[in-house]
C-alpha positions in Angstrom: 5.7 -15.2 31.3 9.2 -14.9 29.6 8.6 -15.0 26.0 12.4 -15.7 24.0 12.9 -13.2 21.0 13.6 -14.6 17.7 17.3 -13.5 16.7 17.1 -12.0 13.3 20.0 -13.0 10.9 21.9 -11.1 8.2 19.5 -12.8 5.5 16.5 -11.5 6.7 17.7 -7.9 7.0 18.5 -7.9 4.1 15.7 -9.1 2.2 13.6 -6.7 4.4 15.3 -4.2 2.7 15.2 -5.5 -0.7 11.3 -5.6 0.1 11.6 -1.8 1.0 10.6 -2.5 4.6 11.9 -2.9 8.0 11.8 -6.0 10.3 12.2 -6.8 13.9 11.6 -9.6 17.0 8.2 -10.2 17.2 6.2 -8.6 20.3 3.1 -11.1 20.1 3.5 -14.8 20.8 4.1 -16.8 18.8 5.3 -15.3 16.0 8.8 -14.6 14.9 9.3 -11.1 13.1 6.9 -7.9 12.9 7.2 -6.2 10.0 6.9 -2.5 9.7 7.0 -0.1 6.9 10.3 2.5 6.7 7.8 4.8 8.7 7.8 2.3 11.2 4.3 1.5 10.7 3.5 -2.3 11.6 2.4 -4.2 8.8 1.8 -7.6 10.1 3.7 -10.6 12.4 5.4 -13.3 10.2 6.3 -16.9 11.2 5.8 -18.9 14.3 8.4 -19.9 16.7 7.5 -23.6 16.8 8.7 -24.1 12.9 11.8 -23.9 11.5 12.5 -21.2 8.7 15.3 -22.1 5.2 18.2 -20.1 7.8 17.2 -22.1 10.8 17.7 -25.5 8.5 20.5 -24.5 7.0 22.3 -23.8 10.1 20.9 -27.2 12.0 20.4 -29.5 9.3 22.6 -28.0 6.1 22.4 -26.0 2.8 20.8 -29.4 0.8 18.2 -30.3 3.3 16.9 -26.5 3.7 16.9 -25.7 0.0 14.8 -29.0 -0.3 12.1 -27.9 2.7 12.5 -24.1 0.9 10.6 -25.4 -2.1 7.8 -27.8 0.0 7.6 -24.4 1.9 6.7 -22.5 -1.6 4.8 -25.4 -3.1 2.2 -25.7 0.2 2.5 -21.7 0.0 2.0 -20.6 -3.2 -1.2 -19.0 -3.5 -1.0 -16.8 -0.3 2.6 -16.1 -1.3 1.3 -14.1 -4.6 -1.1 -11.8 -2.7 1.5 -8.5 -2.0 1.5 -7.4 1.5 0.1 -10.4 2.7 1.6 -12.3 5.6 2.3 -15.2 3.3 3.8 -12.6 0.9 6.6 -11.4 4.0 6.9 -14.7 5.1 7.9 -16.2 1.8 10.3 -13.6 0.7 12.1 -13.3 4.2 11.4 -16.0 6.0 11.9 -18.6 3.1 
């Protein structure tokens, strides 16, 4: 089964490297990005392919509508977003 990568952008490169870690097309389904240490050790998977992410809206649906989904995202999120190296952690601070 044929499995379509995730295409990382500019944005989440570089707030991969603010985070001191390095990101790439997920390998398992269905997530969107694994992220490794600088030693290229993986970390964890972040996002799923079925959702939308603040890039993806802003390039579909505009700046307005995916800064307003960017804080339902970190309201609904904000307890597993605290936890540092968590999957919520990544997924907030790249992802969102």
């Amino acid at each position: 089964m044929y499995i379509k990568m995730y295409h990382l952008r500019p944005y989440h490169k570089l707030q991969a490297r603010r985070l001191g870690v390095v990101i790439r097309p997920a390998t398992k389904h269905p997530y969107k990005i694994d992220v490794l240490s600088k030693e290229g050790e993986y970390i964890t998977s972040i996002g799923d392919r079925r959702y939308k992410d603040f890039i993806i809206y802003a390039e579909e649906d505009g700046f307005e509508v995916a800064e307003r989904r960017q804080a339902l995202y970190r309201k609904r999120h904000k307890a597993d977003s605290q936890v540092e190296g968590s999957r919520g952690f990544y997924a907030s601070r790249i992802l969102w």
